[in-house]
N, CA, C and O atoms as a Maestro MAE file, in Angstrom:
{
 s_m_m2io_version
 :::
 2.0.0
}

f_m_ct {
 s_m_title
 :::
 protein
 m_atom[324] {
  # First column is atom index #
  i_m_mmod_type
  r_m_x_coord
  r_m_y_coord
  r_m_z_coord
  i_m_residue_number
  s_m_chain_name
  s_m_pdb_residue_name
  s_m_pdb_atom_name
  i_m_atomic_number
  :::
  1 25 116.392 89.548 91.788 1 A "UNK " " N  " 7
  2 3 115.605 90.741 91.835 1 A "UNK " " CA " 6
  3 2 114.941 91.024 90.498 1 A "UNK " " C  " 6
  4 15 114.349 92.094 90.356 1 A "UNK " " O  " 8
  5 25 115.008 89.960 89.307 2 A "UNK " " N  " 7
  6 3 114.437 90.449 88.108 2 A "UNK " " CA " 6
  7 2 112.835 90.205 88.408 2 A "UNK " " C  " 6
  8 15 112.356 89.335 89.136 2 A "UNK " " O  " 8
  9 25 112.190 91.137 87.703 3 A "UNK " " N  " 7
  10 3 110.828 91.078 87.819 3 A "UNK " " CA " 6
  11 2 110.459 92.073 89.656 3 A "UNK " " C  " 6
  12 15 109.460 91.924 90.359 3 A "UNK " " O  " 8
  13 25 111.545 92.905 89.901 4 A "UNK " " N  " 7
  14 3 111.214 93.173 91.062 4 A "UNK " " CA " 6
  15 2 109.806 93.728 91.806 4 A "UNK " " C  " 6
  16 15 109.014 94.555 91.353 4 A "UNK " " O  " 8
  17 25 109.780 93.419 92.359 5 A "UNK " " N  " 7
  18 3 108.509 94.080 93.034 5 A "UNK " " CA " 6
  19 2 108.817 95.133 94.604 5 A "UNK " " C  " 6
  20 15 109.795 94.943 95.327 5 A "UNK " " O  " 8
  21 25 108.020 95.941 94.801 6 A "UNK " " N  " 7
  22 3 108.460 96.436 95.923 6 A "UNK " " CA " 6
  23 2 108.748 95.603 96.901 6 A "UNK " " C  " 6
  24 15 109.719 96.035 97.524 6 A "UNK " " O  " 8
  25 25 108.261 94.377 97.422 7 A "UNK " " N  " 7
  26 3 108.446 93.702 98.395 7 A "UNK " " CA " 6
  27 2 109.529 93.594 98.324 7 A "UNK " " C  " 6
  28 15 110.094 93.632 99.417 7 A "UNK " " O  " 8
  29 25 110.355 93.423 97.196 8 A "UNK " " N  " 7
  30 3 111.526 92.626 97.519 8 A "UNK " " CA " 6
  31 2 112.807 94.085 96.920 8 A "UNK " " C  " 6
  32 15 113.888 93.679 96.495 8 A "UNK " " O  " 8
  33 25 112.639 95.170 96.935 9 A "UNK " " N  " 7
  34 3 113.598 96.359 96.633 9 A "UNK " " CA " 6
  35 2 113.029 96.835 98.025 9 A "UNK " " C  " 6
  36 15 111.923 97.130 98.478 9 A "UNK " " O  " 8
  37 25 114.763 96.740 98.636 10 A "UNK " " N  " 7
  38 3 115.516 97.091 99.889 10 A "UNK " " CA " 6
  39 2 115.412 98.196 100.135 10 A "UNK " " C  " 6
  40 15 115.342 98.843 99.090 10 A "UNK " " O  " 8
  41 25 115.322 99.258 101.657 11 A "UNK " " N  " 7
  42 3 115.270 100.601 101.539 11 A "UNK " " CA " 6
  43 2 116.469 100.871 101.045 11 A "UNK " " C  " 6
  44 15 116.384 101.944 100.446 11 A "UNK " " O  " 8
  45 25 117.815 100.331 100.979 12 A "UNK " " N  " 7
  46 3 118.622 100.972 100.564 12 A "UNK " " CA " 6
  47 2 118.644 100.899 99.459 12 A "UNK " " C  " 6
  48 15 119.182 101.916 99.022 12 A "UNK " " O  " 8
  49 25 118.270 100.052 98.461 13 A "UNK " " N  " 7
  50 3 117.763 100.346 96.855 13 A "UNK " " CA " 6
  51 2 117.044 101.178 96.391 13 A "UNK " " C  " 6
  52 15 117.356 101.791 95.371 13 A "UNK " " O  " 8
  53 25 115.814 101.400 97.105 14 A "UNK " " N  " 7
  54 3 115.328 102.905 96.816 14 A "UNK " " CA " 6
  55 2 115.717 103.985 97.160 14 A "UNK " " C  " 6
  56 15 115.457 104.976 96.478 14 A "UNK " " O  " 8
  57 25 116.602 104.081 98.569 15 A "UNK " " N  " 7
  58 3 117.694 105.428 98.439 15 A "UNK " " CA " 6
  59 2 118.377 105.688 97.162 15 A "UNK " " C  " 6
  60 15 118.220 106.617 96.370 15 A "UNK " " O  " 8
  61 25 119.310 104.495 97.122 16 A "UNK " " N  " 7
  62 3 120.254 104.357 95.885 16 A "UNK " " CA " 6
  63 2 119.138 104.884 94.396 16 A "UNK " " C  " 6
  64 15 119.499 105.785 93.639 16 A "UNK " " O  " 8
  65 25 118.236 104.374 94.273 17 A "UNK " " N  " 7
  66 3 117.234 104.883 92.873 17 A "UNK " " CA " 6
  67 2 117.115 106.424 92.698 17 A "UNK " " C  " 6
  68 15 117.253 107.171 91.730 17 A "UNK " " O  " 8
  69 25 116.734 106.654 94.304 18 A "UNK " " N  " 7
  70 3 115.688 108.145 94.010 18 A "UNK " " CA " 6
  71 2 117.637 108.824 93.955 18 A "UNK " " C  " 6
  72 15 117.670 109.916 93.387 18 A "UNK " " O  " 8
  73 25 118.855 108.406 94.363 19 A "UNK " " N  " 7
  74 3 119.781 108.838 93.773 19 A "UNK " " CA " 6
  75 2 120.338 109.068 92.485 19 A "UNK " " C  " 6
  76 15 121.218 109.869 92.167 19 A "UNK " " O  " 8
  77 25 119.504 107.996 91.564 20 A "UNK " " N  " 7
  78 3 120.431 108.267 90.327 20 A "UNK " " CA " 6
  79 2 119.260 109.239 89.943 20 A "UNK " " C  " 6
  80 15 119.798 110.316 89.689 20 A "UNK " " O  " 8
  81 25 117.881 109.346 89.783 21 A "UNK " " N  " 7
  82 3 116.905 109.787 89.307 21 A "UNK " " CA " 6
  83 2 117.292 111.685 89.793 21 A "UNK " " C  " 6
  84 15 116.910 112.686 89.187 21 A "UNK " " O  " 8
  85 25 117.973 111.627 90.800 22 A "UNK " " N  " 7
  86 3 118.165 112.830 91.255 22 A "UNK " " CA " 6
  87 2 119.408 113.464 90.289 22 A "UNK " " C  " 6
  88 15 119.478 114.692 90.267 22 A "UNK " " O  " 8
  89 25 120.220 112.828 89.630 23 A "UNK " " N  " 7
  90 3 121.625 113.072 89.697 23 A "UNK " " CA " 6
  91 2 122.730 113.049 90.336 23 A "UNK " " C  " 6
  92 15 123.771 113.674 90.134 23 A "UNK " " O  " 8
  93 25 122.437 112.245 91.174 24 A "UNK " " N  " 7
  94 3 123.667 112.383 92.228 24 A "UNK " " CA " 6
  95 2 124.529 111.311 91.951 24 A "UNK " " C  " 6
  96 15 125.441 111.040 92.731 24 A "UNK " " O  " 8
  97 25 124.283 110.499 90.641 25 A "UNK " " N  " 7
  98 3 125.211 108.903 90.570 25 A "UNK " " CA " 6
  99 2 125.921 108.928 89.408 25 A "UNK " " C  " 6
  100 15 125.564 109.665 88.489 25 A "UNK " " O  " 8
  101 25 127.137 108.031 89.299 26 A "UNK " " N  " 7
  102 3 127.796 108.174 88.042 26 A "UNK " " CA " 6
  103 2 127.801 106.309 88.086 26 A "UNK " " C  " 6
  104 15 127.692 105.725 89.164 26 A "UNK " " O  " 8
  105 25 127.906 105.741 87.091 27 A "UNK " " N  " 7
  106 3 128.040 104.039 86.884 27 A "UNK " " CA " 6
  107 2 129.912 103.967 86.456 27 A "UNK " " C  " 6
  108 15 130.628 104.941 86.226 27 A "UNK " " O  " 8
  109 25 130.143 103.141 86.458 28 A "UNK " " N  " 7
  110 3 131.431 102.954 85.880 28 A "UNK " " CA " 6
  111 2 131.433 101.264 85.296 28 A "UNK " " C  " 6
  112 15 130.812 100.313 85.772 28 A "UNK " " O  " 8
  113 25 132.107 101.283 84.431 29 A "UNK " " N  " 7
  114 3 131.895 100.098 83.973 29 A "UNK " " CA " 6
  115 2 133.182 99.240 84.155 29 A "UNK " " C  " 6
  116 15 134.231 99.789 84.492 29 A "UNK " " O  " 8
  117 25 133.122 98.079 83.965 30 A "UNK " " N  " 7
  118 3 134.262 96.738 84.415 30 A "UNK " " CA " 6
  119 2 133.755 95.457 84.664 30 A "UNK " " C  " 6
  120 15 132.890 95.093 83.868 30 A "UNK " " O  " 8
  121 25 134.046 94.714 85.512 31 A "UNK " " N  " 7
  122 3 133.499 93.390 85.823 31 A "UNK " " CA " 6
  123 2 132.106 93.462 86.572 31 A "UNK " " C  " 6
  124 15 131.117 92.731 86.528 31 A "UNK " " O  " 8
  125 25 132.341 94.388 87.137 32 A "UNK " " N  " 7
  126 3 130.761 94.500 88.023 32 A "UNK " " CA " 6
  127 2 130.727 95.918 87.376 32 A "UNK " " C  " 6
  128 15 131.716 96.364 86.793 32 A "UNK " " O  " 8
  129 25 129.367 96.732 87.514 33 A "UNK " " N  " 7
  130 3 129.202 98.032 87.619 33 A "UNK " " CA " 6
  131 2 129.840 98.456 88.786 33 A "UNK " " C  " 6
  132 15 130.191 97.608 89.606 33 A "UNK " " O  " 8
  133 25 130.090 99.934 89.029 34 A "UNK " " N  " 7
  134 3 130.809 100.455 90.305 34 A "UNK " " CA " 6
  135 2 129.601 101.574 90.358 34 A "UNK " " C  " 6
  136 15 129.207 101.983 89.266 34 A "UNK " " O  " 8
  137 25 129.082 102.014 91.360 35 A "UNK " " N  " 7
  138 3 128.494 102.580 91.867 35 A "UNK " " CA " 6
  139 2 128.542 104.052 92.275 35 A "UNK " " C  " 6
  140 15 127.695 104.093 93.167 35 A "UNK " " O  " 8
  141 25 129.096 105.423 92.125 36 A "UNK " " N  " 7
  142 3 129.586 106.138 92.867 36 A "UNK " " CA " 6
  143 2 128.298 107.215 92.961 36 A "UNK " " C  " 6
  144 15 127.808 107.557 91.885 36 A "UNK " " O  " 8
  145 25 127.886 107.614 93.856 37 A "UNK " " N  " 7
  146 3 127.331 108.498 94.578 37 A "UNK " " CA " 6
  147 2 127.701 109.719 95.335 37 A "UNK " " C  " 6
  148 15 128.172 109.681 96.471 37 A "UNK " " O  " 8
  149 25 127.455 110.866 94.623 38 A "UNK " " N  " 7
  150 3 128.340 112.652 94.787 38 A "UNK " " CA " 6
  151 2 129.906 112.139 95.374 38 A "UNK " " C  " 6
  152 15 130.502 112.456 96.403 38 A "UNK " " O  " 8
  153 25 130.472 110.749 93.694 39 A "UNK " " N  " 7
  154 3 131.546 111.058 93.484 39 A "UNK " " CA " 6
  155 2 132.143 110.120 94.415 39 A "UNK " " C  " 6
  156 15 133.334 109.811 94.368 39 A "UNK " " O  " 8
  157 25 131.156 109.580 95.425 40 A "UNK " " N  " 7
  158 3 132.287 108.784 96.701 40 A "UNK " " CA " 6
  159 2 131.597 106.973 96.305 40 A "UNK " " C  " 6
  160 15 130.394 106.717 96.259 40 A "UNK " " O  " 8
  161 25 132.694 105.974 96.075 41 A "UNK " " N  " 7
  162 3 131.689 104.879 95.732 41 A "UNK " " CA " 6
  163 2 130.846 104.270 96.545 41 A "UNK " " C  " 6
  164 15 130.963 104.749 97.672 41 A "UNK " " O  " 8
  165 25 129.918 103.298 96.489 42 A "UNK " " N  " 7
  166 3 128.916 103.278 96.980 42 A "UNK " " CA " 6
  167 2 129.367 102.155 97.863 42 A "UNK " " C  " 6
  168 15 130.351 101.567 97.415 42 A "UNK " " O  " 8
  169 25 128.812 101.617 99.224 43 A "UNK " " N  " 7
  170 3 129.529 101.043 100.278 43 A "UNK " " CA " 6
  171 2 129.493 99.793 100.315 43 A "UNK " " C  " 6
  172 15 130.251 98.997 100.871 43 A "UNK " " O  " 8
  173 25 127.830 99.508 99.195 44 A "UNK " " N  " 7
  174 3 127.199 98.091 99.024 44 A "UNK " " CA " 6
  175 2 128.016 97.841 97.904 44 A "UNK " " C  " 6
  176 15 127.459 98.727 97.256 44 A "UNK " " O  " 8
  177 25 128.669 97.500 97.285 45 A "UNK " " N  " 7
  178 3 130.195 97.105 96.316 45 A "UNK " " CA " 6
  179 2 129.263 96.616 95.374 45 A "UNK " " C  " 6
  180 15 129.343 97.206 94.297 45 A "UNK " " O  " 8
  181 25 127.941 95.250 95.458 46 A "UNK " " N  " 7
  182 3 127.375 94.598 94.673 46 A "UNK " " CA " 6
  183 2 125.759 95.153 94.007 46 A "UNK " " C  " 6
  184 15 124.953 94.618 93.246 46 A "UNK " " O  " 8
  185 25 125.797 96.732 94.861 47 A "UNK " " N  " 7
  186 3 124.690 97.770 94.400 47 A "UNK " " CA " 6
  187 2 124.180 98.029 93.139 47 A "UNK " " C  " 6
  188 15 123.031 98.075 92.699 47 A "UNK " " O  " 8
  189 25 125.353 98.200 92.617 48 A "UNK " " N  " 7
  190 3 125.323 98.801 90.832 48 A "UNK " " CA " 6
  191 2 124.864 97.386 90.035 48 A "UNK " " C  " 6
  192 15 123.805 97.455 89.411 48 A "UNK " " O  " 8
  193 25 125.576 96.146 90.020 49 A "UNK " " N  " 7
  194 3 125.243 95.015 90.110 49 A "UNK " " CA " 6
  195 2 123.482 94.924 89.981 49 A "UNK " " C  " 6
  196 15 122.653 94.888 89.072 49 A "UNK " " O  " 8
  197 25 123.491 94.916 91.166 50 A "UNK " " N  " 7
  198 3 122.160 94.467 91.611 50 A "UNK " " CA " 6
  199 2 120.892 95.473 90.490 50 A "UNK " " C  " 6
  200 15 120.160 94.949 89.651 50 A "UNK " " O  " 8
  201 25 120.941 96.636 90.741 51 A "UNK " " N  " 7
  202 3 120.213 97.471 90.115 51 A "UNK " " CA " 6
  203 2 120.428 97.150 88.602 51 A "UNK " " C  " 6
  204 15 119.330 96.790 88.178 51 A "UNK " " O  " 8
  205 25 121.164 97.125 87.805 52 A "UNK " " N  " 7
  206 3 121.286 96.764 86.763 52 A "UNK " " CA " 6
  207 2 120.659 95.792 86.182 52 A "UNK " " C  " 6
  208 15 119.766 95.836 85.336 52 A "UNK " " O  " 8
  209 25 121.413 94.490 86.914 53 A "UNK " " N  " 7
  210 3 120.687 93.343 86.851 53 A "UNK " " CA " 6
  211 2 118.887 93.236 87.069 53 A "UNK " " C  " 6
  212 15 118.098 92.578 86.391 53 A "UNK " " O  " 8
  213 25 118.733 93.714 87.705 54 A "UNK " " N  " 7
  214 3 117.489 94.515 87.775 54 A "UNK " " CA " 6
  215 2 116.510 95.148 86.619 54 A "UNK " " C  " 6
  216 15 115.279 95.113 86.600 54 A "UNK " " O  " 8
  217 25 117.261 95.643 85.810 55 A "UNK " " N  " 7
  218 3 116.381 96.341 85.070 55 A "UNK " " CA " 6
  219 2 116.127 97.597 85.664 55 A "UNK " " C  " 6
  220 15 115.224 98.186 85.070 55 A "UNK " " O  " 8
  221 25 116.558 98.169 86.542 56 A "UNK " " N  " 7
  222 3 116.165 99.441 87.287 56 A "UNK " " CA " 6
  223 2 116.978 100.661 86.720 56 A "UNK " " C  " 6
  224 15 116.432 101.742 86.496 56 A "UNK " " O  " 8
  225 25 118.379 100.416 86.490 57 A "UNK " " N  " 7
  226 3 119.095 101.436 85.724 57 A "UNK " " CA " 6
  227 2 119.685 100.799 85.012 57 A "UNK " " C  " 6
  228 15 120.155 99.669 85.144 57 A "UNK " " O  " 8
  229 25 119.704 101.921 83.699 58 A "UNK " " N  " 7
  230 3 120.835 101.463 82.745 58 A "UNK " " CA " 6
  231 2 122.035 100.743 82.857 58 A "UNK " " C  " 6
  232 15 122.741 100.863 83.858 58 A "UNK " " O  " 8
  233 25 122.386 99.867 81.747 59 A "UNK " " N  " 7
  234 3 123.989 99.239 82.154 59 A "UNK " " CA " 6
  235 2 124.667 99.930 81.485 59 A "UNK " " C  " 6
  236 15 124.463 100.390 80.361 59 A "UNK " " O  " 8
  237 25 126.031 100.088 82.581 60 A "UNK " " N  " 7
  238 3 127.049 101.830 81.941 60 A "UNK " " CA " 6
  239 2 127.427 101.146 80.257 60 A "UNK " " C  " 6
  240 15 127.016 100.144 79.671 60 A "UNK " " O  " 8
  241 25 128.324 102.156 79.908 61 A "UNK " " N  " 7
  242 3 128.351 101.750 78.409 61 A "UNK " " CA " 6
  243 2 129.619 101.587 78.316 61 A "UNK " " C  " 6
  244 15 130.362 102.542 78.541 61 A "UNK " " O  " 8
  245 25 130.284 99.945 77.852 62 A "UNK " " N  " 7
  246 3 131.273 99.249 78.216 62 A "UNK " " CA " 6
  247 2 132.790 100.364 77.589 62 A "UNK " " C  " 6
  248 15 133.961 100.085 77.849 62 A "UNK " " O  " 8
  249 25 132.216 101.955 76.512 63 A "UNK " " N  " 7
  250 3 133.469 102.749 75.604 63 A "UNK " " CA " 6
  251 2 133.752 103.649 76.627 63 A "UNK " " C  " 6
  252 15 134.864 104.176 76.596 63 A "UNK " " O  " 8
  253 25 132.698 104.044 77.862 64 A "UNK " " N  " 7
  254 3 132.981 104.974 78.778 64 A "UNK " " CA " 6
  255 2 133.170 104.548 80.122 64 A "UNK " " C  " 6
  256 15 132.174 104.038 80.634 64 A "UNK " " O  " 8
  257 25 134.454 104.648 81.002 65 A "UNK " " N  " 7
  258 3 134.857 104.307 82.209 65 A "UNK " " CA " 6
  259 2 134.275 104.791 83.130 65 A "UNK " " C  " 6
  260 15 134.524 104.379 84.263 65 A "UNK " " O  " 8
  261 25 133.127 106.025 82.876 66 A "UNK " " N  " 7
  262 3 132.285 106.363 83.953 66 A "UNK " " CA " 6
  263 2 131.666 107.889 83.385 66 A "UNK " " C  " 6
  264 15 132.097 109.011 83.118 66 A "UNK " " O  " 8
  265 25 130.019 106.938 83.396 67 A "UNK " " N  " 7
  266 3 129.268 107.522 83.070 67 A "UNK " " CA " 6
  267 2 127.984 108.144 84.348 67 A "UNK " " C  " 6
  268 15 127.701 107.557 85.392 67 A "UNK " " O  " 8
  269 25 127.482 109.252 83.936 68 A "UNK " " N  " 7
  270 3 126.014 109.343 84.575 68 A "UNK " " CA " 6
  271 2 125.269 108.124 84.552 68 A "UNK " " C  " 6
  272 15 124.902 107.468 83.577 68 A "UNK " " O  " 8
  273 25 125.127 107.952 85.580 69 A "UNK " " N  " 7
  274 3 123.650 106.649 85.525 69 A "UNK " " CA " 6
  275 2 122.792 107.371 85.412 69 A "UNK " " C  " 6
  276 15 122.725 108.589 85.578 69 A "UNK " " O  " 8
  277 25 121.729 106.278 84.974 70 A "UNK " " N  " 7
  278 3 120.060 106.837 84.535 70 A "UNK " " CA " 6
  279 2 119.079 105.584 85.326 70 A "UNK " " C  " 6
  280 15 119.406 104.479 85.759 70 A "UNK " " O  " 8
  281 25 118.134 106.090 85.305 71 A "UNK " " N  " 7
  282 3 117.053 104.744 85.578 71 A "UNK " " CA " 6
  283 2 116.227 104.870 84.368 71 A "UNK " " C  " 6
  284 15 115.950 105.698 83.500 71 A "UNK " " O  " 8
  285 25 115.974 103.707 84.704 72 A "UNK " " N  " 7
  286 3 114.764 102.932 83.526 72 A "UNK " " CA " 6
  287 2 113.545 103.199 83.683 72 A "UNK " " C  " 6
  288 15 113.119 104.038 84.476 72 A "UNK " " O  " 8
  289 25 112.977 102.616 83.055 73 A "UNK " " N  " 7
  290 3 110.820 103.070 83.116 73 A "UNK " " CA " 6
  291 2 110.778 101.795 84.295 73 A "UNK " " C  " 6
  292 15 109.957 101.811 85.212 73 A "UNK " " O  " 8
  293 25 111.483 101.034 84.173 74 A "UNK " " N  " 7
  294 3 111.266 99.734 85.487 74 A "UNK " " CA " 6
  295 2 111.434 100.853 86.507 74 A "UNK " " C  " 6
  296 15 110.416 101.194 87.109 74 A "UNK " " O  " 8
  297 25 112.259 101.297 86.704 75 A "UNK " " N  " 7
  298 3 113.047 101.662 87.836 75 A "UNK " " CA " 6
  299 2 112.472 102.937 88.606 75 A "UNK " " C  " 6
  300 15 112.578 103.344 89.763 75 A "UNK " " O  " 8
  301 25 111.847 103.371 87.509 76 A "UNK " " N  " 7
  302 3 110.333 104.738 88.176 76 A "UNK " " CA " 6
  303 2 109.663 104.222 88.245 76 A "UNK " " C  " 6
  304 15 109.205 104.264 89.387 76 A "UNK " " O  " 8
  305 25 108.930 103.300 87.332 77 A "UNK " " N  " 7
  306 3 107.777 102.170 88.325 77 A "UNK " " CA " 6
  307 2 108.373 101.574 89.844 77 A "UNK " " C  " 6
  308 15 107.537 100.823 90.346 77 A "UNK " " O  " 8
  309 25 109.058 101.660 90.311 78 A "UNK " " N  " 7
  310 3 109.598 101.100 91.273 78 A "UNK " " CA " 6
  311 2 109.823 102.095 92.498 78 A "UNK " " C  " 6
  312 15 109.938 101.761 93.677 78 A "UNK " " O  " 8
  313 25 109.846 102.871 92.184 79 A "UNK " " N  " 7
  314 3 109.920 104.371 93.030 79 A "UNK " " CA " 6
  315 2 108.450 104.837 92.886 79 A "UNK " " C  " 6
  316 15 108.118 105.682 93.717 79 A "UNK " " O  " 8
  317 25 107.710 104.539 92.189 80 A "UNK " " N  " 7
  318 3 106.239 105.006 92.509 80 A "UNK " " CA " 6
  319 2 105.288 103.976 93.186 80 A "UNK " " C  " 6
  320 15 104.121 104.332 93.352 80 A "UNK " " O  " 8
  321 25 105.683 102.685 93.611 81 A "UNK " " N  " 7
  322 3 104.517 101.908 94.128 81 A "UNK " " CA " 6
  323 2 105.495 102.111 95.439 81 A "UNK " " C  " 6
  324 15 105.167 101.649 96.532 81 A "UNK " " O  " 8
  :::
 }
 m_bond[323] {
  # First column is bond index #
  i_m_from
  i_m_to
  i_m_order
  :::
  1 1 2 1
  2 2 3 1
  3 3 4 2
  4 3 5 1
  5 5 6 1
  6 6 7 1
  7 7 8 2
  8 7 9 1
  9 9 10 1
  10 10 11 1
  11 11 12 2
  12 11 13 1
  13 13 14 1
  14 14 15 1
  15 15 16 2
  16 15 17 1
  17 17 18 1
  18 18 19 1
  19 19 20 2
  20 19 21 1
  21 21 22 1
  22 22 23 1
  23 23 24 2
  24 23 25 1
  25 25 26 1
  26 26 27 1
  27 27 28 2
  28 27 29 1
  29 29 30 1
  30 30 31 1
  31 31 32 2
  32 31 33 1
  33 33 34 1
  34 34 35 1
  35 35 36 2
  36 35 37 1
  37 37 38 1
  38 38 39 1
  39 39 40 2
  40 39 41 1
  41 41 42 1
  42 42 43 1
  43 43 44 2
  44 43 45 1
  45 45 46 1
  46 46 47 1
  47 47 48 2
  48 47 49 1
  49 49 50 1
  50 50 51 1
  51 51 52 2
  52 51 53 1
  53 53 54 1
  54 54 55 1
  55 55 56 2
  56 55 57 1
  57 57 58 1
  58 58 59 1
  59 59 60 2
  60 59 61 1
  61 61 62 1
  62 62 63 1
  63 63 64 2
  64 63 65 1
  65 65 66 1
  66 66 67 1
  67 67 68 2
  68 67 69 1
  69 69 70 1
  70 70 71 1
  71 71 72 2
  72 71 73 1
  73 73 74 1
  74 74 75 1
  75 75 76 2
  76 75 77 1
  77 77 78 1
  78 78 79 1
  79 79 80 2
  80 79 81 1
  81 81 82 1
  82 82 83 1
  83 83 84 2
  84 83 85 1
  85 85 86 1
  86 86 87 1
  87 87 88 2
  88 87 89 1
  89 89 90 1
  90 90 91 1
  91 91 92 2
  92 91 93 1
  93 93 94 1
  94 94 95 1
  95 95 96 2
  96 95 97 1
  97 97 98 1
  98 98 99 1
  99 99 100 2
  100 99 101 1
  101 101 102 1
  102 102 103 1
  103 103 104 2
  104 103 105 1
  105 105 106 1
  106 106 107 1
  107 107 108 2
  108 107 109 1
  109 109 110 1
  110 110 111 1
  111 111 112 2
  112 111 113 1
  113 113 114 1
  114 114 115 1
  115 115 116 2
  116 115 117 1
  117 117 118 1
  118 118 119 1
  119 119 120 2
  120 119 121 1
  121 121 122 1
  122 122 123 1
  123 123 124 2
  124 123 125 1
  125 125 126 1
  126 126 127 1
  127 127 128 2
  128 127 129 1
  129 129 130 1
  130 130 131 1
  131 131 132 2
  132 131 133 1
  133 133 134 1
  134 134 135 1
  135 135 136 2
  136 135 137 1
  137 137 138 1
  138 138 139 1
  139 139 140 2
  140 139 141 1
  141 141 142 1
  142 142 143 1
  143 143 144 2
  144 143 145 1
  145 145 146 1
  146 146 147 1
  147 147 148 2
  148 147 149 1
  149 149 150 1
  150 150 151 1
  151 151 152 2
  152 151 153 1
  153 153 154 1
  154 154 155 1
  155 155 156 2
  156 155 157 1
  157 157 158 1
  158 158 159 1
  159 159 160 2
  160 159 161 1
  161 161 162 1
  162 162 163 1
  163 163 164 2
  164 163 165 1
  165 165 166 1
  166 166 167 1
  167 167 168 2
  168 167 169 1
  169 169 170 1
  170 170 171 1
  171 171 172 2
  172 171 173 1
  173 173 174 1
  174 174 175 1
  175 175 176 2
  176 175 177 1
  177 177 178 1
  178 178 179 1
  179 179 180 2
  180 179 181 1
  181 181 182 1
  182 182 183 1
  183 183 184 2
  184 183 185 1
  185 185 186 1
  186 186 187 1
  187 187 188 2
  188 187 189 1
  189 189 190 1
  190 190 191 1
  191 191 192 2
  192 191 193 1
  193 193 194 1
  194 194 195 1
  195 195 196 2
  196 195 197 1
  197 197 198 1
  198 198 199 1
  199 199 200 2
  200 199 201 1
  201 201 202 1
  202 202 203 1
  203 203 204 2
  204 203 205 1
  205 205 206 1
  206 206 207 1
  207 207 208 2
  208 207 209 1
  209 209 210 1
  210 210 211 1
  211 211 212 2
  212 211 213 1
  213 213 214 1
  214 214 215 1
  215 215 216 2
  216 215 217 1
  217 217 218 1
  218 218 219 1
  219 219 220 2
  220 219 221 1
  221 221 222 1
  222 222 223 1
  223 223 224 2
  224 223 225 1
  225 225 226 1
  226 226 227 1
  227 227 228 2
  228 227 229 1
  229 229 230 1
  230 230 231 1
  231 231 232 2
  232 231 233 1
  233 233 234 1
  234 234 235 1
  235 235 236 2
  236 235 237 1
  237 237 238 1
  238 238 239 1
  239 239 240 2
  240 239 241 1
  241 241 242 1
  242 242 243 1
  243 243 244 2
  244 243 245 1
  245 245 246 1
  246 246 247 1
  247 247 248 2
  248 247 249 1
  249 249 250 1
  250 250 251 1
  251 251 252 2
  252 251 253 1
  253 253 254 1
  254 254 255 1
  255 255 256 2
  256 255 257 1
  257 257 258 1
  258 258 259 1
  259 259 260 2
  260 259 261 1
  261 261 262 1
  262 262 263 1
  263 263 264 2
  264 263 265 1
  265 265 266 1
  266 266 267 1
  267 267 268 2
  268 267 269 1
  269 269 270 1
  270 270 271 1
  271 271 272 2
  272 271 273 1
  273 273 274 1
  274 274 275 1
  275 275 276 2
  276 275 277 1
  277 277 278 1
  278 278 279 1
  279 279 280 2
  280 279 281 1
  281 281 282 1
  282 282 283 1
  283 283 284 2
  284 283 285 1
  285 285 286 1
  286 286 287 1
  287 287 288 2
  288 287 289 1
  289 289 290 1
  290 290 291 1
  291 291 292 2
  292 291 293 1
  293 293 294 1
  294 294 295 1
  295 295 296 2
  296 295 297 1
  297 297 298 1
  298 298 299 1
  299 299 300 2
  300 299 301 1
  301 301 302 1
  302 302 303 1
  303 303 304 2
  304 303 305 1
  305 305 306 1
  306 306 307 1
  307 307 308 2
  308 307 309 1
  309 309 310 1
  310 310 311 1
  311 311 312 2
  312 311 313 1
  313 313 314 1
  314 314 315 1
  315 315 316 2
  316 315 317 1
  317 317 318 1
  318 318 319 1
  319 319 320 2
  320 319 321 1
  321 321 322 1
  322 322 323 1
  323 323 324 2
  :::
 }
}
């Protein structure tokens, strides 16, 4: 998904986006990112992953076990086309 383009970001990736952009997401950090959404984790396990890897949101910050996610300037370009 690097270099994403809309074609290839899933509707459920742009749910998941216009979620963190809203506030509704926290990241947690570990082997993968963890995902949680108003607090409940997210169902796609490899979500946080993916978006990250992405360039779409921030990668959590390895001193805090769970942070607010944010999105990136990728990641509002990505929600606006």
């Amino acid at each position: 998904m690097a270099g994403v383009g809309t074609a290839t970001l899933s509707g459920r990736d742009r749910a998941l986006l216009r979620a963190v952009a809203a506030g509704r997401c926290k990241l947690g950090s570990g082997w993968q990112p963890v995902l949680l959404v108003d607090g409940l984790a997210c169902a796609d396990s490899a979500a946080g992953h993916r978006l990250v890897a992405a360039g779409l949101i921030d990668p959590p910050d390895p001193d805090r076990p769970l942070a607010q996610a944010s999105i990136t300037s990728l990641g509002w370009r990505a929600l606006a086309s």
